[in-house]
MIVEX-134267 format. One record per atom (N, C-alpha, C, O): atom name; x, y, z; residue number from 1. Coordinates in steps of 0.02 Angstrom, whole numbers. Atoms other than C-alpha are relative to their C-alpha. Layout:
   atom        x        y        z     n
     CA        X        Y        Z   NUM
...
//
This chain:
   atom        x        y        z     n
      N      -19       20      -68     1
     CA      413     1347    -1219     1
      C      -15      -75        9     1
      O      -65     -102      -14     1
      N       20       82        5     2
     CA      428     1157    -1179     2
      C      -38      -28       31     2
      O      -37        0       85     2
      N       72       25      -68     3
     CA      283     1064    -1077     3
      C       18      -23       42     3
      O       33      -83       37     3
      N      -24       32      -65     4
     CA      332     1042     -904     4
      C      -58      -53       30     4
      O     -104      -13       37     4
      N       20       61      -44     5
     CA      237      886     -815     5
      C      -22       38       84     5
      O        9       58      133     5
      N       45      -34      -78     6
     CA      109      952     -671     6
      C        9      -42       40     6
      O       -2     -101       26     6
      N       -3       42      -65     7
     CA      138      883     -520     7
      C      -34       33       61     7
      O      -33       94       73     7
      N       47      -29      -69     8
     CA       24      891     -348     8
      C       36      -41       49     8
      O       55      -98       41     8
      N       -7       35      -34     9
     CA       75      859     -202     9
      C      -16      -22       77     9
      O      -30       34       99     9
      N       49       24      -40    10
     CA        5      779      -43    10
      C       22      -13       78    10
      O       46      -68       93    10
      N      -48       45      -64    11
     CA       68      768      144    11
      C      -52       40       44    11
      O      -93       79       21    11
      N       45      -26      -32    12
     CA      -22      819      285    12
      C       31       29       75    12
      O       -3       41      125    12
      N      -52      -31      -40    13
     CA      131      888      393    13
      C       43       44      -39    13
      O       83       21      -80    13
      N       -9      -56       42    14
     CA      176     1056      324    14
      C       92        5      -29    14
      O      122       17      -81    14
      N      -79       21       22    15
     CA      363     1022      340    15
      C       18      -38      -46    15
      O       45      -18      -98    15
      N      -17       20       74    16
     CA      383      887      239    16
      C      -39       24      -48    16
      O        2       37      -92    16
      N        0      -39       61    17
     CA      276      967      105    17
      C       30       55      -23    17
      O       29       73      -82    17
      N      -31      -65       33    18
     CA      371     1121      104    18
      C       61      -33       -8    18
      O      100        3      -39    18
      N      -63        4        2    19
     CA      531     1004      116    19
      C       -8      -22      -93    19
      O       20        7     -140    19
      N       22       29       73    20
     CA      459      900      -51    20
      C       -9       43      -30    20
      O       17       30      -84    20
      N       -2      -53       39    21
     CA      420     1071     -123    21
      C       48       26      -10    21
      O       43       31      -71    21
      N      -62      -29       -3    22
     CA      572     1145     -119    22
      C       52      -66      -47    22
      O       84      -56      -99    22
      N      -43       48       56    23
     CA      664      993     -201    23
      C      -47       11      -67    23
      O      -14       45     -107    23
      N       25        0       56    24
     CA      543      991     -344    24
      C       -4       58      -30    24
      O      -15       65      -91    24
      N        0      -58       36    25
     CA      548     1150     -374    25
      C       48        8      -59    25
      O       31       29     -115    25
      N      -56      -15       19    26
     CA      724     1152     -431    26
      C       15      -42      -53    26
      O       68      -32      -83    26
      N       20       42       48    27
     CA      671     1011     -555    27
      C      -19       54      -73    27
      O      -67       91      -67    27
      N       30      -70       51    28
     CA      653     1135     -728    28
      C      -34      -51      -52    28
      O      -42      -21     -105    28
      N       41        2       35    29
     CA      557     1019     -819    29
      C      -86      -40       20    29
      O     -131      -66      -13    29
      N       74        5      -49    30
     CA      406      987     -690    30
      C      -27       72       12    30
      O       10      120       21    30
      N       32      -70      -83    31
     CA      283     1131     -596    31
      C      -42      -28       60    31
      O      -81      -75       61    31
      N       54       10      -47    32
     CA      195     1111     -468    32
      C      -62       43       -8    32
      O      -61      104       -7    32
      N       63      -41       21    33
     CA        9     1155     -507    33
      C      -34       -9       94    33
      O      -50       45      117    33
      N       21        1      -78    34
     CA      -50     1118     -313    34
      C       32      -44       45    34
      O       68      -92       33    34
      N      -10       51      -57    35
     CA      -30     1052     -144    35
      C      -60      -12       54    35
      O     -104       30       61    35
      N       42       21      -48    36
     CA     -130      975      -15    36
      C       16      -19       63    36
      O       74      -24       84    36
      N      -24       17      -83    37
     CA     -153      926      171    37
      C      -22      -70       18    37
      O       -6     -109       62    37
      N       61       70      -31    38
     CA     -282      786      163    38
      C        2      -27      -80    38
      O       37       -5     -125    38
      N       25       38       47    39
     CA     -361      657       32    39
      C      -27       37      -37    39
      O       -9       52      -94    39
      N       46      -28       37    40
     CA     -505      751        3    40
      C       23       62      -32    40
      O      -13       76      -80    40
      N       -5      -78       16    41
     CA     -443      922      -38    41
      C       58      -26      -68    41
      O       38       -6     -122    41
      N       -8       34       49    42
     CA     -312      821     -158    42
      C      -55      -28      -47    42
      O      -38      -19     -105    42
      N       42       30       47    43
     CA     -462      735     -248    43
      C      -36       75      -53    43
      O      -43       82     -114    43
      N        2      -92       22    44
     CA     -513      936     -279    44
      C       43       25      -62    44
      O       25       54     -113    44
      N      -44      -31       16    45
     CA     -366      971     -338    45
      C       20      -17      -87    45
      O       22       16     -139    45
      N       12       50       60    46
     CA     -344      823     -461    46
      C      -54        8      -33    46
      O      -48       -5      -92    46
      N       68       13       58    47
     CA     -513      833     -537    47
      C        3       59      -50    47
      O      -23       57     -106    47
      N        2      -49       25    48
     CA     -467     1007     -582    48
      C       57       -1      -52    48
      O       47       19     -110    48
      N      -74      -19       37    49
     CA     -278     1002     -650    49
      C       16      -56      -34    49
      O       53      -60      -83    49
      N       -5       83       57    50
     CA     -292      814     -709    50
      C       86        5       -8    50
      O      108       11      -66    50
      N      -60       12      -12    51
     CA      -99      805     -649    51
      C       24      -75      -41    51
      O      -10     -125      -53    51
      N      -22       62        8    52
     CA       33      687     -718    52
      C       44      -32       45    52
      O       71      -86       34    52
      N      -20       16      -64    53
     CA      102      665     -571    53
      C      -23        9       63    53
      O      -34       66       84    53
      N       28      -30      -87    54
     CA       44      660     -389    54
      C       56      -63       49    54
      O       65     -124       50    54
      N      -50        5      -86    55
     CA      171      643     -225    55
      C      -36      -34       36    55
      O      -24      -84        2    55
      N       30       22      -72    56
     CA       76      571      -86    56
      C       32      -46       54    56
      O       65      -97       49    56
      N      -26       73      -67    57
     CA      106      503      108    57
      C      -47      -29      -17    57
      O      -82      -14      -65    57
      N       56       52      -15    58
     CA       -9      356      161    58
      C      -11       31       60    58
      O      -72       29       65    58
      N       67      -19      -61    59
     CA      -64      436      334    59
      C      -19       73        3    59
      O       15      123       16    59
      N       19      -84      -13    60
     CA     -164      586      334    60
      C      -57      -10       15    60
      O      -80      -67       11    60
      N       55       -8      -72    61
     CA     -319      640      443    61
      C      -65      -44      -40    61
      O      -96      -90      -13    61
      N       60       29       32    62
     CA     -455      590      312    62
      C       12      -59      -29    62
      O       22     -110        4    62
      N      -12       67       48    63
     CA     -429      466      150    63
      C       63       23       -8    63
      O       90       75      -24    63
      N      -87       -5        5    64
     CA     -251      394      164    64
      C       20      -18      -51    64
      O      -24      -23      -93    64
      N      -43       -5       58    65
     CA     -134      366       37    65
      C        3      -57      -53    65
      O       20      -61     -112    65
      N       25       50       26    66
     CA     -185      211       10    66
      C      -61        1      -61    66
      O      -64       -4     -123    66
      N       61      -36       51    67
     CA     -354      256      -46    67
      C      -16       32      -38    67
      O      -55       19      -84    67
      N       -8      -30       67    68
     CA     -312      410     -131    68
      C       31      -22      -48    68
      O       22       12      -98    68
      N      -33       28       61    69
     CA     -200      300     -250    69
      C      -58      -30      -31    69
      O      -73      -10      -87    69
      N       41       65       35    70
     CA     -328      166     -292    70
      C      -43       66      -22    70
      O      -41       80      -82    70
      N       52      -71       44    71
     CA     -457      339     -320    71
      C       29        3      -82    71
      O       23      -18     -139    71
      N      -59      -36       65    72
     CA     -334      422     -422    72
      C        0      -65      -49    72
      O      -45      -64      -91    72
      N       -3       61       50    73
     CA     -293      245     -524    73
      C      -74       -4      -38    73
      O      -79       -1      -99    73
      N       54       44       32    74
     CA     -458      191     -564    74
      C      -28      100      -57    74
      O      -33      111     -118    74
      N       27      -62       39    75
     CA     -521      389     -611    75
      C       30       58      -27    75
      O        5      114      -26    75
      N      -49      -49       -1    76
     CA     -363      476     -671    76
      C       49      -41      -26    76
      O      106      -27      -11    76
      N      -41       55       23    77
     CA     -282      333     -753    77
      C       89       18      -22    77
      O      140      -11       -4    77
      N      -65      -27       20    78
     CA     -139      437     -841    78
      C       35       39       61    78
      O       96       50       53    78
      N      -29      -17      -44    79
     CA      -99      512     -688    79
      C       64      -57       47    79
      O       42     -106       76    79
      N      -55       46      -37    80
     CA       73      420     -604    80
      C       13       14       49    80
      O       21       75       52    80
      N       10      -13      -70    81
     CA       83      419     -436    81
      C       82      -34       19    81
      O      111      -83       -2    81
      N      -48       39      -53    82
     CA      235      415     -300    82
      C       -6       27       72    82
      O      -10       82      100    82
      N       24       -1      -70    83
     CA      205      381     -144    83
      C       68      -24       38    83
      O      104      -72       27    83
      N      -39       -7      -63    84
     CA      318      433       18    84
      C       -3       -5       45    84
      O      -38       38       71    84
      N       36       38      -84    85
     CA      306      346      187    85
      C       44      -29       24    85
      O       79      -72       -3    85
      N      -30       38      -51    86
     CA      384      306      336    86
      C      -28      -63        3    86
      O        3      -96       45    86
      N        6       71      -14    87
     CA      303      139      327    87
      C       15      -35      -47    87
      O        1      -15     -103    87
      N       -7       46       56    88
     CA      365      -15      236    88
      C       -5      -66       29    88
      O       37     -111       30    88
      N       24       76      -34    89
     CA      263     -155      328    89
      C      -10      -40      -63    89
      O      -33      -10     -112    89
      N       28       36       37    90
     CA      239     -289      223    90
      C      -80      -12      -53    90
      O      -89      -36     -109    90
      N       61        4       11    91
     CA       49     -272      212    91
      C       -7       49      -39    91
      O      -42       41      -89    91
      N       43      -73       32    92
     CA       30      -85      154    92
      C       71       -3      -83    92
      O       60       26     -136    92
      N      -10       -2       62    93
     CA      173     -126       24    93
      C      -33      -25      -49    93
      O      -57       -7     -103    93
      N       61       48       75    94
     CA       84     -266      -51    94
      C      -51       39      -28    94
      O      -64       38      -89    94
      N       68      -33       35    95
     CA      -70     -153      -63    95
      C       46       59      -50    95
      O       26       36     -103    95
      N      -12      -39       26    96
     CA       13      -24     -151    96
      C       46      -34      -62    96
      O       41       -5     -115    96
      N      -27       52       39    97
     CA      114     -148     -251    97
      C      -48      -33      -71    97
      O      -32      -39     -130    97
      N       52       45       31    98
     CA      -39     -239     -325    98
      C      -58       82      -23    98
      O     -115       69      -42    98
      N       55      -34       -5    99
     CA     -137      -67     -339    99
      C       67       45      -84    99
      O       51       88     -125    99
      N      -46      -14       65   100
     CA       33      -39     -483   100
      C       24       90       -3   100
      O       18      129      -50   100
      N      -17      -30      -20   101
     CA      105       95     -389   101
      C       63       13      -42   101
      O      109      -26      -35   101
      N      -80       11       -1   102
     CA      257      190     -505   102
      C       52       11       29   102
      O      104        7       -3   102
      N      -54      -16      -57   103
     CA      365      236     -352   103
      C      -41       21       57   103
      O      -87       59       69   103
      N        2      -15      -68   104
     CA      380      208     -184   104
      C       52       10       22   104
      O       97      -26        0   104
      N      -47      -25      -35   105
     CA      497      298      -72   105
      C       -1       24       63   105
      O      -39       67       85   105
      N       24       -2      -87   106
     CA      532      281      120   106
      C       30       71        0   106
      O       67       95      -43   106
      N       14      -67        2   107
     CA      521      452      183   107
      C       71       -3       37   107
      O       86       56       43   107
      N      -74      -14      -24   108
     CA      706      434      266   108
      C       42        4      -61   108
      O       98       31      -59   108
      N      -45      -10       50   109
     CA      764      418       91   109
      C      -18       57      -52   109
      O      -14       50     -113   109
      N       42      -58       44   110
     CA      683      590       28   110
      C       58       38       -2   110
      O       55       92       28   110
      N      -34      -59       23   111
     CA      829      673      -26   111
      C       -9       21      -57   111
      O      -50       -3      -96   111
      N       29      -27       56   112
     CA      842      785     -157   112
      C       11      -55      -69   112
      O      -20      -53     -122   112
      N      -39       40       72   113
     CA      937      649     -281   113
      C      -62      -52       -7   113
      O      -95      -57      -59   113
      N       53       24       26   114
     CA      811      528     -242   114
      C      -73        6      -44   114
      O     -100      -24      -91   114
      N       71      -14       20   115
     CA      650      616     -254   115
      C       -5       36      -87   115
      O      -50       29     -129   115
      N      -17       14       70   116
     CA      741      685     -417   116
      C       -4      -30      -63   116
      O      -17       -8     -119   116
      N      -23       47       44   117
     CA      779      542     -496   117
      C      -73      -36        7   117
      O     -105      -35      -46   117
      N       82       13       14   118
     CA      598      468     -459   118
      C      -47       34      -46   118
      O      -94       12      -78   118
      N       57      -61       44   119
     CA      515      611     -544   119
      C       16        4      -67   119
      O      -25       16     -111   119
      N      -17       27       58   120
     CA      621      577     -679   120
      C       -8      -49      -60   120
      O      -21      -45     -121   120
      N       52       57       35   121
     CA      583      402     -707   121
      C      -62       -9      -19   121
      O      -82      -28      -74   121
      N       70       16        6   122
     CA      413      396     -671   122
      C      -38       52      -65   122
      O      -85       40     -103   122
      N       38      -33       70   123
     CA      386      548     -795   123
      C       26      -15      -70   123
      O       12       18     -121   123
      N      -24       20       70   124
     CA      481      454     -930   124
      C      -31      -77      -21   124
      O      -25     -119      -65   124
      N       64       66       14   125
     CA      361      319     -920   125
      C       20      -78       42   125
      O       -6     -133       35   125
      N      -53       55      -33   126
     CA      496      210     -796   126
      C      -32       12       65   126
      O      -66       59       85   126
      N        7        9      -76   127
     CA      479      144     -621   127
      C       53       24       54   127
      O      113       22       41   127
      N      -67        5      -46   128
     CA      579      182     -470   128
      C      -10       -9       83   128
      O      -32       34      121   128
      N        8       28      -73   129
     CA      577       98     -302   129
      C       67       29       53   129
      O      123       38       31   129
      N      -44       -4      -20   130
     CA      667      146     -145   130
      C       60     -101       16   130
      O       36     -158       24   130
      N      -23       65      -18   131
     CA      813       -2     -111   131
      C      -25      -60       41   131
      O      -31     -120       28   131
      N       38       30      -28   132
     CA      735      -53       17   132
      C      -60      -18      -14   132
      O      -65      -76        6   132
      N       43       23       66   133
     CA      579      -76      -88   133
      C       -1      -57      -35   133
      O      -29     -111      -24   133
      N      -17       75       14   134
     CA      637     -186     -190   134
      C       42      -26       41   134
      O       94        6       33   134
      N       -3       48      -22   135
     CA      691     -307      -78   135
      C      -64       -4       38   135
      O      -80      -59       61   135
      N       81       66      -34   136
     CA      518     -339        1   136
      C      -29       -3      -43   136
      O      -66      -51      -37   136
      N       16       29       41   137
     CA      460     -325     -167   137
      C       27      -75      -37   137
      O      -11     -103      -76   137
      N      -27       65        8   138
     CA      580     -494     -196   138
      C      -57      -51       33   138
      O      -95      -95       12   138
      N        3       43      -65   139
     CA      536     -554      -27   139
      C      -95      -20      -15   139
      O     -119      -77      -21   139
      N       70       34       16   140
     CA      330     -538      -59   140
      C      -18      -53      -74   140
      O      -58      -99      -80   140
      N       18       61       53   141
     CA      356     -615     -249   141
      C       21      -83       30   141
      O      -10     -136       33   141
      N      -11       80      -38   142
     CA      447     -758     -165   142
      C      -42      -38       31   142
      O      -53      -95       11   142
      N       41        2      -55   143
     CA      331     -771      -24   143
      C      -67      -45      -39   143
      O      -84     -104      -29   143
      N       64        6       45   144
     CA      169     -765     -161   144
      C       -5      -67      -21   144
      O      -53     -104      -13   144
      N      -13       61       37   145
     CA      254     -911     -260   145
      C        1      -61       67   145
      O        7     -121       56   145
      N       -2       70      -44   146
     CA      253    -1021      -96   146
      C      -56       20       59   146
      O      -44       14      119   146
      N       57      -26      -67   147
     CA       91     -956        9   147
      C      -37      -68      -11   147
      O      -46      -88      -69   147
      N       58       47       41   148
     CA      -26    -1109       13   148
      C      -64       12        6   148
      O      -88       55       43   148
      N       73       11       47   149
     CA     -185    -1135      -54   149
      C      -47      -10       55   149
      O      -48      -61       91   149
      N       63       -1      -43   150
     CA     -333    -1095       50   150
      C      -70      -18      -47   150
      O      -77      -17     -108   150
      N       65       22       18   151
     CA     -517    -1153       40   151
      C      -26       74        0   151
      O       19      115       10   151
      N       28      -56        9   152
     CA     -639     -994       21   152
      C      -22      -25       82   152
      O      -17       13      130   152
      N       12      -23      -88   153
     CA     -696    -1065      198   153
      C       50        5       41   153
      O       47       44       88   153
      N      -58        6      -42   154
     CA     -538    -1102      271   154
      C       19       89       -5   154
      O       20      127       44   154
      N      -12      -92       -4   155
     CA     -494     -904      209   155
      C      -61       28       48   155
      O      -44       80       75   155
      N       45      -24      -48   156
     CA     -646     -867      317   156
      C       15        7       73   156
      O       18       55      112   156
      N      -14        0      -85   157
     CA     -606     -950      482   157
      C       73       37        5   157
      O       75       83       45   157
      N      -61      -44      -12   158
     CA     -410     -884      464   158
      C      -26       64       27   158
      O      -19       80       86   158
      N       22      -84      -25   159
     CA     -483     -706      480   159
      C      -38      -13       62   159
      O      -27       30      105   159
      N       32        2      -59   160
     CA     -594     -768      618   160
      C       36      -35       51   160
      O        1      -52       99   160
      N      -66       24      -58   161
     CA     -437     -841      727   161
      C       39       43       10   161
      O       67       46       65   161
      N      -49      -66        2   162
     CA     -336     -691      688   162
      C      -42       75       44   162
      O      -13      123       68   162
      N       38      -38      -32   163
     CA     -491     -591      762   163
      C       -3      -25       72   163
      O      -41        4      111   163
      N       39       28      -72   164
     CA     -496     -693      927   164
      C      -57      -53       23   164
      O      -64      -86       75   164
      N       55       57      -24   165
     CA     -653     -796      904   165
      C       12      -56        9   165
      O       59      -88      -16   165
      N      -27       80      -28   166
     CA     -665     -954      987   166
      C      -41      -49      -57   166
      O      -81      -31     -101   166
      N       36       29       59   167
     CA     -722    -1086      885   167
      C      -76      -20        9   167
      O     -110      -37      -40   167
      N       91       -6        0   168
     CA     -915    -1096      960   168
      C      -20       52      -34   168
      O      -64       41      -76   168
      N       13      -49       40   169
     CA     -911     -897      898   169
      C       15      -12      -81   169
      O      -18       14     -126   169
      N        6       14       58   170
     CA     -865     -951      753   170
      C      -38      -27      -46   170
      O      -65        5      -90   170
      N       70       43        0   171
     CA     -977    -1088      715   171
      C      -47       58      -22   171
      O      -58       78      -79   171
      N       68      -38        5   172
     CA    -1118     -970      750   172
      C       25       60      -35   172
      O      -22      100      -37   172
      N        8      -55       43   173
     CA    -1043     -828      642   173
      C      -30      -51      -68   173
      O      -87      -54      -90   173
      N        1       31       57   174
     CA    -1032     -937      502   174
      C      -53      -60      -23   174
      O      -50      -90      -76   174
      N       37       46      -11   175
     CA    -1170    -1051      542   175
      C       -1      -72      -42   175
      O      -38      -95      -86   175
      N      -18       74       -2   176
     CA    -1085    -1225      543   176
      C        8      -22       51   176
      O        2       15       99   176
      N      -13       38      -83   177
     CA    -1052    -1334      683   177
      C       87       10       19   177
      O      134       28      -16   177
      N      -58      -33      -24   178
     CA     -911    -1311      799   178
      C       33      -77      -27   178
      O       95      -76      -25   178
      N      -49       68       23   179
     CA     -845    -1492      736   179
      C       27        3      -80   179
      O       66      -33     -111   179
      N      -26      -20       80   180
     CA     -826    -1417      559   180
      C       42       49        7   180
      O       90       49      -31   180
      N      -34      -58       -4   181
     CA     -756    -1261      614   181
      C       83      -54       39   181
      O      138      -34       20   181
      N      -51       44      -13   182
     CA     -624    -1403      702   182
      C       42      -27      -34   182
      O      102      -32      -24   182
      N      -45       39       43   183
     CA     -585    -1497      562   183
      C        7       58      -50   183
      O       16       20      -97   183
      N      -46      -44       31   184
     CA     -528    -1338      453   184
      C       33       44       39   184
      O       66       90       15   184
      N      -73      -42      -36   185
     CA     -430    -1267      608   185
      C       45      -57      -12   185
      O      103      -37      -12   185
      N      -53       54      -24   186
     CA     -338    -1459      605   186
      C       39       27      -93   186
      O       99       35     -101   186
      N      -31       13       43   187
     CA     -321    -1437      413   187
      C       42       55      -22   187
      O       85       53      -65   187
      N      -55      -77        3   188
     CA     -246    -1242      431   188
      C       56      -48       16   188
      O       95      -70      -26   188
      N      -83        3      -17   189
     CA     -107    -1318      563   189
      C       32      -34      -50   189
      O       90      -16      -59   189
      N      -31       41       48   190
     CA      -71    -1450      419   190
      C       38       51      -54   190
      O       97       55      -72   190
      N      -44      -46       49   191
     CA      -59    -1308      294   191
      C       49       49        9   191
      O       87       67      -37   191
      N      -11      -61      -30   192
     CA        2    -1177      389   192
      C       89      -29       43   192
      O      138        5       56   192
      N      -77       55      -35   193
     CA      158    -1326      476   193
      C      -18       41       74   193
      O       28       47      115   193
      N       -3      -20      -80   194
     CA      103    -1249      638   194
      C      -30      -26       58   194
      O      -83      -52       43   194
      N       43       42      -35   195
     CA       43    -1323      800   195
      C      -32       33       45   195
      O      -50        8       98   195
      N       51      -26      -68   196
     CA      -53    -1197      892   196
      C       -4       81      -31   196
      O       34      110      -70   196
      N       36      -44       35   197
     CA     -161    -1047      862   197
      C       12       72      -11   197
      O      -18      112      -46   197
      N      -54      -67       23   198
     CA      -26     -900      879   198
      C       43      -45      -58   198
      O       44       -3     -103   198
      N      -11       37       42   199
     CA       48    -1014      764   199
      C      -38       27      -62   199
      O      -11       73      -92   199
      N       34      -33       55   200
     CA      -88     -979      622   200
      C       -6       59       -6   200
      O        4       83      -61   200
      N      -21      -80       33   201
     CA      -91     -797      639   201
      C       57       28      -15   201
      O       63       68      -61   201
      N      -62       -4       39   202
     CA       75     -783      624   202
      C        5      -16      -72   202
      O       14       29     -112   202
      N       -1       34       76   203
     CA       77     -870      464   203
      C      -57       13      -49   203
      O      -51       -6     -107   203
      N       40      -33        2   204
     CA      -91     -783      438   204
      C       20       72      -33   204
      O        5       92      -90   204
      N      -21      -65       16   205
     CA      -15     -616      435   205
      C       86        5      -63   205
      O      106       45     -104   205
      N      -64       11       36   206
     CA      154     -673      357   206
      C      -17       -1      -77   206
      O       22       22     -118   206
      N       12       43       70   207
     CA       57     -749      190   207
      C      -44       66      -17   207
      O      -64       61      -75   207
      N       24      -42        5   208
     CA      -31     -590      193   208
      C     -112      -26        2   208
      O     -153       12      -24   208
      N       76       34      -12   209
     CA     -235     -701      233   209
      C      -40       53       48   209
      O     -100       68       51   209
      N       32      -47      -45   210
     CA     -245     -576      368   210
      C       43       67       18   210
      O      102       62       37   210
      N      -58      -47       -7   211
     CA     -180     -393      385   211
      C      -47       57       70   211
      O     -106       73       66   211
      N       19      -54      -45   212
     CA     -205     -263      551   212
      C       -4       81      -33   212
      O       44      114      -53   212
      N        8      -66       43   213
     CA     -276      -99      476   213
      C      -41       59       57   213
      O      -55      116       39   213
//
C-alpha cells in the first residue's frame, strides 16, 4: 500500500474545518490523522503523529497561527505547514513570510482546486502562495530593498511615537534628555521624508518598525 502524507488540521470554527475536511479527504494520497480547535490541543496532536503536513488559521481562542507555526518550525522541522486566513495585512504576512511559511492561502480562495493543488505542492517539496500572496510578497521584497536604515535608538523612539508618548515620556523611559529624544525625532522626519508625527507612524507601520498586534 503506498504512504499517504498525514495531515492535521487546525481552525477553530467547526465549519470551515469540516469544509477543509471534506476537500482533503477526497485527496487519495494524503489522510488526515487529526483535527483541532485551538493551538494547544494541535501542539497534542503534533507531538503525537509528527505530521507532514499541518492546515492552520491564524485566529483562534488560545496560541494563534502565528505562534503555532514558529512552535511547529523550530520543534517539528519536517513538518510543512499551510496556513489559511482571512487576513493578508501586510504585517502578519511578513511574519509568516520570514518564519518560511510553505503556503499561504486567503480563506476566500479555499476551494477545493486550490487547497488541492497546495497540498500537492507543498507535499512534493514545492511552494504555493495564494495570487494575492504573491503580490505583497513582491510589494514587501520591494519595500525591504528601500526601507531606510535606522539607529538601534532611533528603532526605539519610532515604537515610542507609534505608542503615543510625548517626548518628556520618552526621555524618561529611555533615560536621555528630552533634547536628544528631539534631535532623533528631527532625524526620523529626514529619514522617514515626513513632516509631522502621523507622518512617522505611517511610515512606521508601512516599513514594517512598528506593527498593531
Amino acid at each position: 500500500m503506498p504512504y499517504k502524507s498525514k495531515i492535521i488540521i487546525v481552525d477553530d470554527h467547526s465549519t470551515t474545518l469540516d469544509g477543509i475536511k471534506k476537500i482533503v479527504e477526497k485527496i487519495d494520497f494524503v489522510e488526515i490523522t487529526g483535527t483541532a480547535s485551538s493551538g494547544k490541543e494541535a501542539l497534542e496532536i503534533i507531538e503525537n503523529e509528527q505530521p507532514d503536513i499541518l492546515i492552520t488559521d491564524i485566529e483562534m481562542s488560545d496560541t494563534d497561527g502565528i505562534e503555532l507555526s514558529e512552535i511547529v518550525k523550530k520543534k517539528y522541522p519536517n513538518t510543512k505547514i499551510i496556513v489559511v486566513t482571512l487576513h493578508s495585512e501586510r504585517w502578519i504576512i511578513s511574519k509568516l513570510l520570514k518564519q518560511d511559511i510553505e503556503s499561504i492561502i486567503l480563506k476566500s480562495k479555499t476551494d477545493g482546486i486550490e487547497i488541492s493543488e497546495a497540498i500537492k505542492k507543498v507535499n512534493a517539496g514545492q511552494r504555493y502562495y495564494s495570487d494575492e500572496i504573491k503580490d505583497l510578497f513582491f510589494q514587501l521584497k520591494s519595500s525591504a530593498e528601500n526601507t531606510p536604515r535606522l539607529t538601534l535608538r532611533e528603532s526605539e523612539i519610532i515604537v515610542l511615537i507609534c505608542q503615543e508618548l510625548t517626548i518628556k515620556e520618552i526621555a524618561d523611559k529611555l533615560c536621555i534628555a528630552a533634547r536628544t529624544v528631539e534631535t532623533h525625532r528631527q532625524n526620523l522626519f529626514a529619514k522617514l521624508q515626513v513632516k509631522s508625527q502621523s507622518g512617522i507612524v505611517r511610515e512606521a507601520i508601512k516599513f514594517g518598525f512598528y506593527t498593531f498586534e
